[in-house]
Z-matrix of the N, CA and C atoms (Angstrom, degrees):
N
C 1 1.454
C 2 1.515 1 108.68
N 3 1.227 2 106.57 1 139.24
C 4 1.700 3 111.14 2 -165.81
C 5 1.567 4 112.00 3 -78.09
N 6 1.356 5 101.25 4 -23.43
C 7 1.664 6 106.51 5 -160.65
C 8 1.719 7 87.52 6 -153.45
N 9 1.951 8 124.67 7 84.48
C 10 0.944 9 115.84 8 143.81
C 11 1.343 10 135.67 9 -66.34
N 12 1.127 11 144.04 10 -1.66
C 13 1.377 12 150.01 11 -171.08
C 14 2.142 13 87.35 12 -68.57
N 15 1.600 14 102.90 13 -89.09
C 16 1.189 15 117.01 14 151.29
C 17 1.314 16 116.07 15 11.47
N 18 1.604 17 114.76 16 -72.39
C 19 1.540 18 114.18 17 -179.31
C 20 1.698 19 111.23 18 -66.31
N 21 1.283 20 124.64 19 -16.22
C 22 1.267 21 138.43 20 170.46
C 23 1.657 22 119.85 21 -65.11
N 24 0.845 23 99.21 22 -54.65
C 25 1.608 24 109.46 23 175.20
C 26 1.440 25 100.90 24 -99.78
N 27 1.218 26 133.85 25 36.01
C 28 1.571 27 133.54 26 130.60
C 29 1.236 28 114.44 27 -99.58
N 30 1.292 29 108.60 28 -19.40
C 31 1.783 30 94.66 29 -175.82
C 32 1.550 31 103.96 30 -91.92
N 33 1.217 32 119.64 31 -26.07
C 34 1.248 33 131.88 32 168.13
C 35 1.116 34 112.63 33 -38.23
N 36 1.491 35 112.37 34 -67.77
C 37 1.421 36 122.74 35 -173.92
C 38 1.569 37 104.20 36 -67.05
N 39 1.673 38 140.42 37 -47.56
C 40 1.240 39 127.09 38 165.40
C 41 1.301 40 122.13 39 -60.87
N 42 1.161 41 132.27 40 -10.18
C 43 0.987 42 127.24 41 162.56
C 44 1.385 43 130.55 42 -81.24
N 45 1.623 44 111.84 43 -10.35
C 46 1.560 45 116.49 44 -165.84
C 47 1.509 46 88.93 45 -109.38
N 48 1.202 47 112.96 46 -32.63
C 49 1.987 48 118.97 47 160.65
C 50 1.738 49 104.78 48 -35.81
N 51 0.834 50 90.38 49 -92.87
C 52 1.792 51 108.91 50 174.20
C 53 1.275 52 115.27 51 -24.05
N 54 1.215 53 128.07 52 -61.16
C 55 1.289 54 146.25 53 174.69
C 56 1.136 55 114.53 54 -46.91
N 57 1.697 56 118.31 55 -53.85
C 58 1.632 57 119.71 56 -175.53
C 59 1.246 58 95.35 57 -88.21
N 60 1.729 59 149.92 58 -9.44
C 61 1.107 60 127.37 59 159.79
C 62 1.232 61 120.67 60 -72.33
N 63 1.553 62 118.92 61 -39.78
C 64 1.166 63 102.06 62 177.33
C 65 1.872 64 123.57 63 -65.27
N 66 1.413 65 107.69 64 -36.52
C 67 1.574 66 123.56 65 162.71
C 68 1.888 67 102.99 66 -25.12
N 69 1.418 68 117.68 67 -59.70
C 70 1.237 69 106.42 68 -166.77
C 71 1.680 70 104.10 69 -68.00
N 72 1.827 71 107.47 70 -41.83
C 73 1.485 72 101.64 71 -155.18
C 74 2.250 73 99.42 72 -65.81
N 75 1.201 74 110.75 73 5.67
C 76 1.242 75 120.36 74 171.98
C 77 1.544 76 108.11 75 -83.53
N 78 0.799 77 117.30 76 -78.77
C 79 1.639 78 134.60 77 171.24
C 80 1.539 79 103.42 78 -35.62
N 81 1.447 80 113.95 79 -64.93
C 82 1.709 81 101.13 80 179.35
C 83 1.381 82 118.46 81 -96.19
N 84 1.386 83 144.17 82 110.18
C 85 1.304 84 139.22 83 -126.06
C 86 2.171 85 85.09 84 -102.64
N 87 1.008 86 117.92 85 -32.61
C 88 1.008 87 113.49 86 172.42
C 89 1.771 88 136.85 87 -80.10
N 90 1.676 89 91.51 88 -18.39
C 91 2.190 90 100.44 89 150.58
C 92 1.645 91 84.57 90 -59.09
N 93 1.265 92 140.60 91 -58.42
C 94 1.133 93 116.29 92 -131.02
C 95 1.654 94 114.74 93 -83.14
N 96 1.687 95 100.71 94 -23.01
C 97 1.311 96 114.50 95 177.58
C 98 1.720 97 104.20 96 -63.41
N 99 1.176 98 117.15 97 -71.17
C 100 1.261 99 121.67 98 142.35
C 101 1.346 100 140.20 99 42.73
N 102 1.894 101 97.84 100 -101.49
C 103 1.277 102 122.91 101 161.60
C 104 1.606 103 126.38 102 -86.05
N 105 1.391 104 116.15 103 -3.42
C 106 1.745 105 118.81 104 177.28
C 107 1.375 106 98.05 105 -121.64
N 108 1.416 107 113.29 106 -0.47
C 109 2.284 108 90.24 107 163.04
C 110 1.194 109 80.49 108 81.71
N 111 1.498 110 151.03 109 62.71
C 112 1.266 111 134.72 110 156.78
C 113 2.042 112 113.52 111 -110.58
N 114 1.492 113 92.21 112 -1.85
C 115 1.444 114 112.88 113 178.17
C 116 1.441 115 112.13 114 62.67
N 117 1.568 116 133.40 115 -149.28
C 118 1.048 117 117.57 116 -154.28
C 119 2.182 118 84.18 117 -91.73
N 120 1.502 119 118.60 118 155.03
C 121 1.408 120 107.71 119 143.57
C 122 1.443 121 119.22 120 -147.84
N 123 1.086 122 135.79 121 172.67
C 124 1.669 123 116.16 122 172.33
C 125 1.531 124 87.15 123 -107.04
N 126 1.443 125 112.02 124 139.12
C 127 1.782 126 122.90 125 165.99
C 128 1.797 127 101.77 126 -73.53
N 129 1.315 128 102.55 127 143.15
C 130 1.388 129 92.13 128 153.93
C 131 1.484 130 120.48 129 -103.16
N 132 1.394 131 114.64 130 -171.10
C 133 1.501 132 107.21 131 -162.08
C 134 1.833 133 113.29 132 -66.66
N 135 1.059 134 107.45 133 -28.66
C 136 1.444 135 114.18 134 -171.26
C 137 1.769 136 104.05 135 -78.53
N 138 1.365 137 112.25 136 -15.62
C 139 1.993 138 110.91 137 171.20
C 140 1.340 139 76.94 138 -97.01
N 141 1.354 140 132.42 139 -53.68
C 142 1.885 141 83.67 140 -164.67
C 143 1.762 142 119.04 141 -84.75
N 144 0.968 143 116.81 142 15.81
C 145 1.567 144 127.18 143 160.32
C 146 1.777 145 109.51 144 -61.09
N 147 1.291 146 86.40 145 -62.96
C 148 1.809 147 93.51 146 -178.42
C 149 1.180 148 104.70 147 -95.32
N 150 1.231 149 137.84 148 29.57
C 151 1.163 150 135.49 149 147.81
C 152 1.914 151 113.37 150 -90.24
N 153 1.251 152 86.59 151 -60.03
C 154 1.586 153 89.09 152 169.82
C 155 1.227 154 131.81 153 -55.44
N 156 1.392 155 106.50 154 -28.85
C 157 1.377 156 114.58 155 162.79
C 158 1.586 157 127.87 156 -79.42
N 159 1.093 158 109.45 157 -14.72
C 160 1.358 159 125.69 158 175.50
C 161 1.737 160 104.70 159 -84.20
N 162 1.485 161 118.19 160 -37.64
C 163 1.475 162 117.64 161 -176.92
C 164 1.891 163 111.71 162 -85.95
N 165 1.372 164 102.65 163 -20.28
C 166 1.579 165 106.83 164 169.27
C 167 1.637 166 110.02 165 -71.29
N 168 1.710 167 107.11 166 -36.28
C 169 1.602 168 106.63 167 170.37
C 170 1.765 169 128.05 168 -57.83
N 171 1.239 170 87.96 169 -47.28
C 172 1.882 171 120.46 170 177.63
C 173 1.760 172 97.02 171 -70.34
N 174 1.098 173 123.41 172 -64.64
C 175 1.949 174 104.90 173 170.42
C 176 1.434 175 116.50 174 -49.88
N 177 1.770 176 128.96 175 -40.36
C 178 1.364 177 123.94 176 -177.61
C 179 1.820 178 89.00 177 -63.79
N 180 0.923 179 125.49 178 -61.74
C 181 1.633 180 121.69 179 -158.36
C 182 1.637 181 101.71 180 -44.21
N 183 1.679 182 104.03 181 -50.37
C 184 1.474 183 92.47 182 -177.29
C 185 1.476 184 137.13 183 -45.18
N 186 1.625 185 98.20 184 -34.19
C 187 1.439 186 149.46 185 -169.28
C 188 1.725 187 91.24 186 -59.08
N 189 1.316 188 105.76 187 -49.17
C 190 1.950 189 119.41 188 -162.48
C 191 1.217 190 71.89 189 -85.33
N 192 1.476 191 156.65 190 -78.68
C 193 1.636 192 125.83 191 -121.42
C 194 1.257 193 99.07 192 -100.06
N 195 1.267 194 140.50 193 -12.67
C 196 2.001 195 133.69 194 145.34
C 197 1.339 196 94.86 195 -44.26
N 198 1.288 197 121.66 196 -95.04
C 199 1.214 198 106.52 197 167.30
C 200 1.257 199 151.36 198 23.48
N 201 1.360 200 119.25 199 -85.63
C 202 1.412 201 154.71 200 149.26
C 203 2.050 202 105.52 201 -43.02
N 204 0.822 203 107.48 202 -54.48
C 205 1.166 204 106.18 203 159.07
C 206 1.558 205 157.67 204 -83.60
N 207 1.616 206 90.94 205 22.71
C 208 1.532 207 113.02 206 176.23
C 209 1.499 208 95.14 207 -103.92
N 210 1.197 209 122.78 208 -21.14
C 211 1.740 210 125.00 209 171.12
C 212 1.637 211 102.62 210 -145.86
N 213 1.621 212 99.67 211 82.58
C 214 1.288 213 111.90 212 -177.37
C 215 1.810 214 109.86 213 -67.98
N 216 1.301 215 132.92 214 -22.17
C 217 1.258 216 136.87 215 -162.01
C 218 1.413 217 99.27 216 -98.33
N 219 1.371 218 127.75 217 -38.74
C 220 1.100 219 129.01 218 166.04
C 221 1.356 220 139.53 219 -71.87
N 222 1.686 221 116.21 220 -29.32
C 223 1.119 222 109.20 221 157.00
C 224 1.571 223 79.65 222 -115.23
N 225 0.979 224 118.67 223 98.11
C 226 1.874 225 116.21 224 114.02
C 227 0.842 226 128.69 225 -78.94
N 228 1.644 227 150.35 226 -24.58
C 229 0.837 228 144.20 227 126.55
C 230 1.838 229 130.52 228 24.55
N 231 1.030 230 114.45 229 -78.06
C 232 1.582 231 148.49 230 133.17
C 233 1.514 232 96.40 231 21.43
N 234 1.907 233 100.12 232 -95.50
C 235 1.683 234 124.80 233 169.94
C 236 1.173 235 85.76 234 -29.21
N 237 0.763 236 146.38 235 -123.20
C 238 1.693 237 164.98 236 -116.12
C 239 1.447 238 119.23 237 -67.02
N 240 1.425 239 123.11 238 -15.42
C 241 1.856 240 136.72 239 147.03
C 242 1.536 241 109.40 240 -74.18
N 243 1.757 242 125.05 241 -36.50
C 244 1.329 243 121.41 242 -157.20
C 245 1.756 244 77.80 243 -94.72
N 246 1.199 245 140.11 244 -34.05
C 247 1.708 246 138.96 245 174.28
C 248 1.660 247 90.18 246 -41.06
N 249 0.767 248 101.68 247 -95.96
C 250 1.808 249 136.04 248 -161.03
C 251 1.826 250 115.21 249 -104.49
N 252 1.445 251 107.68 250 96.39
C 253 1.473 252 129.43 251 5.46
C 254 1.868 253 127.94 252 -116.12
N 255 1.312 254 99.65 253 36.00
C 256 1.439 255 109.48 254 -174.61
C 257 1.377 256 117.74 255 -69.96
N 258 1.394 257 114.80 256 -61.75
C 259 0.897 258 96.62 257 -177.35
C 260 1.524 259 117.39 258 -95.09
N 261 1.451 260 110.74 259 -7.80
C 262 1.835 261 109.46 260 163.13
C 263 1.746 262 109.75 261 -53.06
N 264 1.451 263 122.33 262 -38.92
C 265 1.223 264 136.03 263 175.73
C 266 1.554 265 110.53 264 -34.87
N 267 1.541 266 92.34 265 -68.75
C 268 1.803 267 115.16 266 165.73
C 269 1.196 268 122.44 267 -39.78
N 270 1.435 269 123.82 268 -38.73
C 271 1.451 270 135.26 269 -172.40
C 272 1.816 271 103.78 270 -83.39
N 273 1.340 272 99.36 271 -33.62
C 274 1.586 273 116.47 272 -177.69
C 275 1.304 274 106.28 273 -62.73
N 276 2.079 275 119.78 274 -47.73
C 277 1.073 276 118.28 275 178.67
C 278 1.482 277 117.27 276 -66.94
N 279 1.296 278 108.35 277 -22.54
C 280 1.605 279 103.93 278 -155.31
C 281 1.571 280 100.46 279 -94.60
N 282 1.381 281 124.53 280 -6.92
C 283 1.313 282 128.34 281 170.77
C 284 2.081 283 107.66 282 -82.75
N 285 1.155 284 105.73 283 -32.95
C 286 1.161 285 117.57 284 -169.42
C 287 1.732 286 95.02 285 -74.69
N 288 1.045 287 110.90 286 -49.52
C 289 1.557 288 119.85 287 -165.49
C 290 1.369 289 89.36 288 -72.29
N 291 1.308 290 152.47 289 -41.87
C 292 1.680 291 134.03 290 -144.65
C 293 1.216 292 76.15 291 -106.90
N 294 1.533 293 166.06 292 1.37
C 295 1.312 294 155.15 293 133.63
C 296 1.210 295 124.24 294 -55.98
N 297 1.286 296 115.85 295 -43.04
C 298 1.469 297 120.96 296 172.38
C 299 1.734 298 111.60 297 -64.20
N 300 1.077 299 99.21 298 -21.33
C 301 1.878 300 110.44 299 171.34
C 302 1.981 301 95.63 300 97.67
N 303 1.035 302 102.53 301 40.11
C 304 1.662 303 95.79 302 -176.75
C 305 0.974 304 118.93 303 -105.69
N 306 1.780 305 114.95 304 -29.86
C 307 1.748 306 140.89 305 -149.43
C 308 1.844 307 84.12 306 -128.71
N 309 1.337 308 110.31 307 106.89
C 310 1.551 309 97.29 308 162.08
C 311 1.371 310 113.90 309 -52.13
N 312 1.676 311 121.69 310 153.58
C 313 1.289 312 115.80 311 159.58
C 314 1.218 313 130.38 312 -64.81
N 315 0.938 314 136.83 313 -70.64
C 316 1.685 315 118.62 314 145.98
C 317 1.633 316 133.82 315 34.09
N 318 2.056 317 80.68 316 -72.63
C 319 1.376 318 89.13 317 -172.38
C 320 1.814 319 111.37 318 -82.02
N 321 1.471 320 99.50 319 -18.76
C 322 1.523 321 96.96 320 -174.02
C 323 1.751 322 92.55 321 -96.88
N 324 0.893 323 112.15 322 -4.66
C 325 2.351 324 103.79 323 161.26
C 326 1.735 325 88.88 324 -61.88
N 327 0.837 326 113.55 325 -83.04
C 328 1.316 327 134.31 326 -178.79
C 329 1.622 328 121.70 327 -25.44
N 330 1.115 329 116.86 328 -52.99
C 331 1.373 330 134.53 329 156.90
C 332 1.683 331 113.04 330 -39.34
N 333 1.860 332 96.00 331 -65.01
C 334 1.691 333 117.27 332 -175.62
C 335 1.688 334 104.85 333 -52.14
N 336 1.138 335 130.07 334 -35.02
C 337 1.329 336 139.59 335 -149.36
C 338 1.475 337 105.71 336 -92.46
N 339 1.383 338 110.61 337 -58.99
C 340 1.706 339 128.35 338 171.53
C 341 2.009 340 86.13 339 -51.85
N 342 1.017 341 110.22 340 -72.17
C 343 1.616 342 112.76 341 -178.08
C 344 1.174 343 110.44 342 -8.16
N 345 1.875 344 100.13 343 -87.49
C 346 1.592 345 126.25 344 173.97
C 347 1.554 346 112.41 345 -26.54
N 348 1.333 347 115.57 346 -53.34
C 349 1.522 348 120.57 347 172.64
C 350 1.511 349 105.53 348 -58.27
N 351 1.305 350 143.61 349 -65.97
C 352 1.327 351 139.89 350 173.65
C 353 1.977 352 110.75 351 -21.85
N 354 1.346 353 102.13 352 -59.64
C 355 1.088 354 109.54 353 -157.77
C 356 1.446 355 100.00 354 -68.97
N 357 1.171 356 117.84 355 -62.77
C 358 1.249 357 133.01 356 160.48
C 359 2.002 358 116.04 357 -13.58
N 360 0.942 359 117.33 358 -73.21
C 361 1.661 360 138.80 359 -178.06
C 362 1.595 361 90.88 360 -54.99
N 363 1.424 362 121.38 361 -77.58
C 364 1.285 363 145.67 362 175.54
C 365 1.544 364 113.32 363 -24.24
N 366 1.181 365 119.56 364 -32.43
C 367 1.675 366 127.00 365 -145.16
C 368 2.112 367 87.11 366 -112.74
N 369 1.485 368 86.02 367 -53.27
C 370 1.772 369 116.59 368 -170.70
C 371 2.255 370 88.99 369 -57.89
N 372 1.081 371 108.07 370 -73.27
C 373 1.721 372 95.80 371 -173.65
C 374 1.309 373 111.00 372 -80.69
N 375 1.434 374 141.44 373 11.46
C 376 1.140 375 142.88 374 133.66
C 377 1.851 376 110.08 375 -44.46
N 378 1.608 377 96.96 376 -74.11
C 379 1.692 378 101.76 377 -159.73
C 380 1.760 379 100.07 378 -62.41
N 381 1.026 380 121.85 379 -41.64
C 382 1.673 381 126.37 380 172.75
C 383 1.140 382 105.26 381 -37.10
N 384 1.574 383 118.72 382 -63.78
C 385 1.903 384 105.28 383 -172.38
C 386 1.391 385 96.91 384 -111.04
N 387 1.238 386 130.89 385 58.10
C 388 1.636 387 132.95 386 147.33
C 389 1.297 388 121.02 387 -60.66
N 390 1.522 389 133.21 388 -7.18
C 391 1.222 390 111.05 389 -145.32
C 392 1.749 391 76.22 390 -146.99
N 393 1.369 392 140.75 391 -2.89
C 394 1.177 393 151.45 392 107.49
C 395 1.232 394 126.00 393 -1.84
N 396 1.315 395 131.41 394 86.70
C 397 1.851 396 136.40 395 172.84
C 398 1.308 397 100.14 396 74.65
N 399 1.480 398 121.73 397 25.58
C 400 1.792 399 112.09 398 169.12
C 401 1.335 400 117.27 399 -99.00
């Protein structure tokens, strides 16, 4: 790659994409019905407890990879905590959840895949400028 820095502050930026989308589909329980095929449901108070708390977590993260991407070479770092185990965590939930019968499969193939790409990009402009400000 001609210009890893570049690949750094793209994943940054897809990653802080991602992040504040999912942040809202937390916050509004019906983006989320919505956009994951979960059809109509009413939350009760205790999903939207940990929901909200889960979308105040998911806005700070976004918060870290803006962040992270005003000195992409310096914290790279960053990529490589939100890799392992953040968003493997995510992948953990979303396998757990389309088992429990909550998360269509579908939507968590779909989920796993966008994932796989995260980790993937994330891991990939990490190891490129590893050896960058060390």
């Amino acid at each position: 790659m001609k210009n890893p820095i570049l690949l750094l502050k793209i994943s940054y930026v897809i990653g802080a994409i991602l992040d504040a989308l999912v942040a809202i589909q937390m916050f509004f329980p019906d983006v989320l019905a919505l956009t994951a095929g979960l059809g109509v449901f009413t939350p009760d108070p205790d999903y939207l407890y940990a929901s909200y708390m889960s979308g105040v977590m998911m806005l700070g993260w976004t918060v870290l990879l803006v962040w992270g991407y005003m000195e992409p070479v310096e914290r790279k770092d960053i990529l490589l905590i939100t890799a392992f185990p953040v968003v493997v965590g995510l992948m953990i939930s979303d396998i757990l959840s389309s088992a429990a019968g909550f998360l269509p499969q579908m939507t968590a193939i779909v989920f796993l895949i966008m994932q796989m790409f995260l980790i993937f990009i994330f891991s990939l402009s990490y190891m490129l400028n590893r050896k960058k400000s060390d």
